[in-house]
N, C-alpha and C positions, 0 to 999 in steps of 0.2 A: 259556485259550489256550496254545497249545504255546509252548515257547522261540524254535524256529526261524521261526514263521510273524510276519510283520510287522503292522505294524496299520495300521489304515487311512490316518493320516495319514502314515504309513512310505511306503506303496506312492504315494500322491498326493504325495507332498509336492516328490518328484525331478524334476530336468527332463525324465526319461523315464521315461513308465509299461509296467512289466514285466509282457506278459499273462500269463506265468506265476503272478507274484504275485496277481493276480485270480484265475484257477483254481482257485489252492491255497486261496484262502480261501473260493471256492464251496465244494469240494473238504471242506474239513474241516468244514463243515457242509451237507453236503448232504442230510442227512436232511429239515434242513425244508423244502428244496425238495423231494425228496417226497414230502413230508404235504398240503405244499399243494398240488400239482400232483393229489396221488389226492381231496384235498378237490373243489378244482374240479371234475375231470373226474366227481367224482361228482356234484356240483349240475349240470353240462352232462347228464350223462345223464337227471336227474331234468325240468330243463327239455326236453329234449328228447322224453320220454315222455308229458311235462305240456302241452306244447305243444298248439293245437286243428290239426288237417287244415285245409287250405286249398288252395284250388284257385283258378289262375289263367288265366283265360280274356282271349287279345289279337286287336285286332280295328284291320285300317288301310281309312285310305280316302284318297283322291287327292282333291286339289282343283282344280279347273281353271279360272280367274277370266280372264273375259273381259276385264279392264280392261286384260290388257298386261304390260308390264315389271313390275308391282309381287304380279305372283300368287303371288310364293317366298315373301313377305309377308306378306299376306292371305288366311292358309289357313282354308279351313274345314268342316264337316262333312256325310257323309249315311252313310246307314246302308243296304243293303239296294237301292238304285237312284240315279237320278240325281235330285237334288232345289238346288230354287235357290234364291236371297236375292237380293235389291235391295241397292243404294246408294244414298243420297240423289244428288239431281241436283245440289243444292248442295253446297259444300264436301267433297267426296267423300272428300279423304285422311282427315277428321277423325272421318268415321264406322263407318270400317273398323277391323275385330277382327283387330292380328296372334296368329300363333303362338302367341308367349311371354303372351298374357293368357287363354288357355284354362288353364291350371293355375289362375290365379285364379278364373277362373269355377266349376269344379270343388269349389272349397275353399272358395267364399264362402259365406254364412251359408243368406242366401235360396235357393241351390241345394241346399244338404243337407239344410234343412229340407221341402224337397220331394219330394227325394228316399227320407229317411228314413221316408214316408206307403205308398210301395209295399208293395204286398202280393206275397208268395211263399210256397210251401208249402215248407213244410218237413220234409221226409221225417225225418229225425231226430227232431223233436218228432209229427210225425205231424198238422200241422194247419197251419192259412195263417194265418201274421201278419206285420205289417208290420215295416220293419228295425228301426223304436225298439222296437218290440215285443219283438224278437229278441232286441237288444244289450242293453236294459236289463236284461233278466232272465237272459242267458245270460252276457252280461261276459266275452267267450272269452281265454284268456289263460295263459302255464302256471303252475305252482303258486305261484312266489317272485312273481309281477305277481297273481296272487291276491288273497299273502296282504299286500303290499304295498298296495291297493288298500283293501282292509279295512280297515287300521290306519289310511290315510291320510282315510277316510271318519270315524273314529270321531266328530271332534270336528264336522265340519258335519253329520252327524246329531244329534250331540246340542246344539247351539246354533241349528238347526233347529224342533227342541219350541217353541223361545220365539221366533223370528221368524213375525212375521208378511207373509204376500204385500203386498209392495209393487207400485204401478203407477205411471206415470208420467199426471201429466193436463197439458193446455193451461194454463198460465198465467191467471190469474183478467183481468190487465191486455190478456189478447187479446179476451176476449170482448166482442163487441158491434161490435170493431172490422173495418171492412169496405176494401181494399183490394188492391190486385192481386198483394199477394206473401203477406197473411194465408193462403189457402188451404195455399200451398206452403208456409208457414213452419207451419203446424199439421201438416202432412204429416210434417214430419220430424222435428216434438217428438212425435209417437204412437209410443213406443220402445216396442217389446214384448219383453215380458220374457221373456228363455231359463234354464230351469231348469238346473240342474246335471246332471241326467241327462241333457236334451238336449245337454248340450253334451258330453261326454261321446261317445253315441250320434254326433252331428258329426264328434267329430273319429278316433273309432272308423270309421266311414264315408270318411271325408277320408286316414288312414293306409289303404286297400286300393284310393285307386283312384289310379296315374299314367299322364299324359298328357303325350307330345310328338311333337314330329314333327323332319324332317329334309325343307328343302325343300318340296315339293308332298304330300308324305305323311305323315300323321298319323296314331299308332299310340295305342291307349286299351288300358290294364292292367286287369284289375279281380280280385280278390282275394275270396274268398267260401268259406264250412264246404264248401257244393254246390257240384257241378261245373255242373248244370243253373242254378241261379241266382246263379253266375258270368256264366255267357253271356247269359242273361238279363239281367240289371243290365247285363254290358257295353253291350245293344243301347236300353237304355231310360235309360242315359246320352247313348248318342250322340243321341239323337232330343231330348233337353232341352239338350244344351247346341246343337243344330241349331237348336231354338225359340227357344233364347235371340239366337244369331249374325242371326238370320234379323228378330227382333223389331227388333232393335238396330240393322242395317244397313236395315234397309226403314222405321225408323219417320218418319223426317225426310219421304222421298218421299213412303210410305201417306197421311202427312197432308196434302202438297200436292196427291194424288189426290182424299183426302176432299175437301175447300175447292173442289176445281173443278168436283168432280163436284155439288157443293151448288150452286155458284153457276149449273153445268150447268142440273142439272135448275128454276132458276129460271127461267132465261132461257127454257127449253122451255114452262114453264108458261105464262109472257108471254107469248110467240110464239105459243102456239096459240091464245090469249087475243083478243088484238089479231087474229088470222088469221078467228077466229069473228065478231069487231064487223064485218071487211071486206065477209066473205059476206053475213052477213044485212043489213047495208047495203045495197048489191047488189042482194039478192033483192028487196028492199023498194022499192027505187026503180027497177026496169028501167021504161024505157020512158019513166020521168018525170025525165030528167037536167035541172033547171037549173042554173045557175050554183051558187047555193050549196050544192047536194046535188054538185055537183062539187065542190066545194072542200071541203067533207068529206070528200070521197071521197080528196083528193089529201092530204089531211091524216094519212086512216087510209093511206092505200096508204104514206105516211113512216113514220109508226108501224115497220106491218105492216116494211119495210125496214129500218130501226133495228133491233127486235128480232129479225131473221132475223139481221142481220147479228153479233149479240154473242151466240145463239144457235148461228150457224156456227162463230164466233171460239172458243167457247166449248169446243165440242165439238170441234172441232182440235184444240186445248189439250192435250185431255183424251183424246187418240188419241195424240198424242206422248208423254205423259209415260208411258200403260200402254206403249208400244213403248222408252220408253228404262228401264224399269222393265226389262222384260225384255230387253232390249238390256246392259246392266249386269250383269246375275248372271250369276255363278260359278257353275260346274257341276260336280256332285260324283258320282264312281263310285267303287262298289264295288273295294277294291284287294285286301285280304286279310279274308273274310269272318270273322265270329264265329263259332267252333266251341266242341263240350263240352267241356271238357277231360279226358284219360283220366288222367292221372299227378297226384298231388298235389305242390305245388309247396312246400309248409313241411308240417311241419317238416324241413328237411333235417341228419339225426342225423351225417354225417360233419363237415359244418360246426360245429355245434353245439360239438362235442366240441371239435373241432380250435381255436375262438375262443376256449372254457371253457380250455385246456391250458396256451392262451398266454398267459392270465390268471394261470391258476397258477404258470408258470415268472417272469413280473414281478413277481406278489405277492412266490414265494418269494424272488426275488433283493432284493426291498425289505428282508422279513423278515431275510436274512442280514447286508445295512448295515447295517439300528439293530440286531441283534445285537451283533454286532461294534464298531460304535460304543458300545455303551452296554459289550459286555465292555474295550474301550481305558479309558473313562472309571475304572471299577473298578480297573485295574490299574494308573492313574496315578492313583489315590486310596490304594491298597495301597503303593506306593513311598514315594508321600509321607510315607503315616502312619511305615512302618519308617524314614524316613530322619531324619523330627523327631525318634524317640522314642531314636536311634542320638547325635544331638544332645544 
């Protein structure tokens, strides 16, 4: 270290810090700021060459929910036309999908594992396979996530060889036992087991696709090698998380539809039932009414009225609910259609570089303190020694 330049504790230690004295000690070492800086900017070049093509295809659609002041709320999706969902008749706020739970749906287990079954062709590889297909074997990524990846695989490959597939089974003390919550509670101990490559391939899937909206309009990103099965995926997302919104808000209702339409078609069964003993009663006694061939007769005509009547009730019921069924759904258009995408959207090499730079210019200024700090240390161990040995 020169005479005139101060050391780090010199420069800190004042009640006011002198930016010149910072400069000067960049300054006189400035070389390894640029070692490090052309380090960087050469690993940013490298990533950026190593990087895969990717193509992002975005795709909005409007929501238009009949229930009122809460539709800024309750957004949700179609793809391609106007397409609709139900609300349960009871409890309505409780079954509705906002916004902000579409990204989880997106990212949740059971929807990527669904999603990852699609098939696309893939001009690159020159044949049709599906995205775990893809991912697993392709692992797109630039050179340093690689080689990173490899390393980080070595050991659950190799401790792999000696595990063996685990499953999860039903508890031994369940069996036999019969009650109304055993079903449900076996339901949710049958955990299936996700591999490490699925998961992987998941969350591979999960990092290219974001989803939000603003308001009544909800916009879906989707990230892909192809520009063609960019657009693609974007459209055959919307349509499953449309399936999902659509299962989820109509299932409470669908099911009060089932149950009436069951108890419906009962009552109809009765009705024509008891309608047929009337007739052929009837037909059987014209001409010969006594007393008690009336009195059956007034007996089936109550019948015959009882069941018409819970037959009518029935069937009302069951006219109402399909009209507040559809009375109920949100209605969804087309806002900004899915198109191909022409430009590739990563790797962008000016960014790349420009993030790598400013890594290097942090590193080097870190490099330059513990220089410095450690040449301070040196030089206050150099005094020392001379000043005991002057002793």
């Amino acid at each position: 270290m020169k005479k005139n330049q101060k050391s780090i504790k010199e420069i800190f230690s004042g009640e006011e810090i002198v930016l010149s004295d910072i400069f000067k000690l960049f300054y006189e070492r400035r070389k390894y700021l640029y070692i490090t800086v052309a380090l960087f900017s050469v690993m940013g070049l490298l990533v950026a060459i190593t990087s895969p093509v990717e193509y992002s295809s975005k795709a909005k659609v409007l929501s238009e929910n009949s229930g009122g002041a809460n539709s800024s709320s309750l957004s949700s999706l179609a793809v391609m036309a106007q397409l609709q969902s139900g609300a349960p008749l009871l409890n309505n706020q409780s079954q509705q999908l906002g916004a902000e739970m579409y990204p989880q749906i997106v990212s949740s287990q059971p929807f990527l594992k669904q999603l990852m079954q699609e098939k696309f062709y893939f001009q690159e590889k020159g044949m049709e396979l599906t995205l775990f297909e893809y991912f697993s074997q392709e692992r797109p990524g630039h050179i340093f996530s690689k080689l990173f990846n490899i390393l980080r695989s070595l050991p659950g490959r190799f401790f792999s060889l000696f595990d063996q597939e685990k499953t999860w089974e039903i508890p031994e003390a369940l069996d036999g036992v019969e009650s109304e919550n055993t079903e449900s509670l076996k339901k949710w101990l049958s955990i299936e087991n996700v591999s490490s490559t699925e998961r992987y391939v998941m969350s591979e899937l999960a990092s290219r696709i974001t989803i939000g909206g603003e308001g009544r309009i909800l916009e879906l990103s989707v990230k892909m090698p192809e520009p063609l099965i960019s657009a693609q995926l974007n459209l055959i997302i919307f349509e499953k998380i449309i399936d999902y919104v659509v299962a989820y808000q109509t299932d409470k209702q669908r099911e009060n539809l089932k149950y009436v339409q069951e108890r419906c078609d009962e009552a109809e069964d009765k009705f024509k039932l008891v309608q047929l003993r009337l007739a052929n009663f009837r037909d059987s006694n014209q001409g010969n009414m006594t007393s008690k061939t009336r009195t059956i007769e007034e007996q089936l005509q109550a019948e015959f009225n009882l069941t018409f009547n819970v037959y009518n009730g029935l069937a009302q019921q069951l006219e109402q609910l399909k009209i507040q069924l559809k009375k109920d759904t949100p209605l969804f258009s087309e806002f900004e259609p899915v198109s191909i995408p022409l430009n590739k959207a990563e790797p962008s090499i000016p960014g790349i570089l420009t993030k790598y730079v400013i890594l290097g210019v942090v590193f080097g200024g870190l490099l330059i303190f513990f220089l410095t700090i450690r040449s301070d240390i040196k030089r206050t161990h150099v005094v020392s020694d001379v000043n005991h040995e002057l002793d």
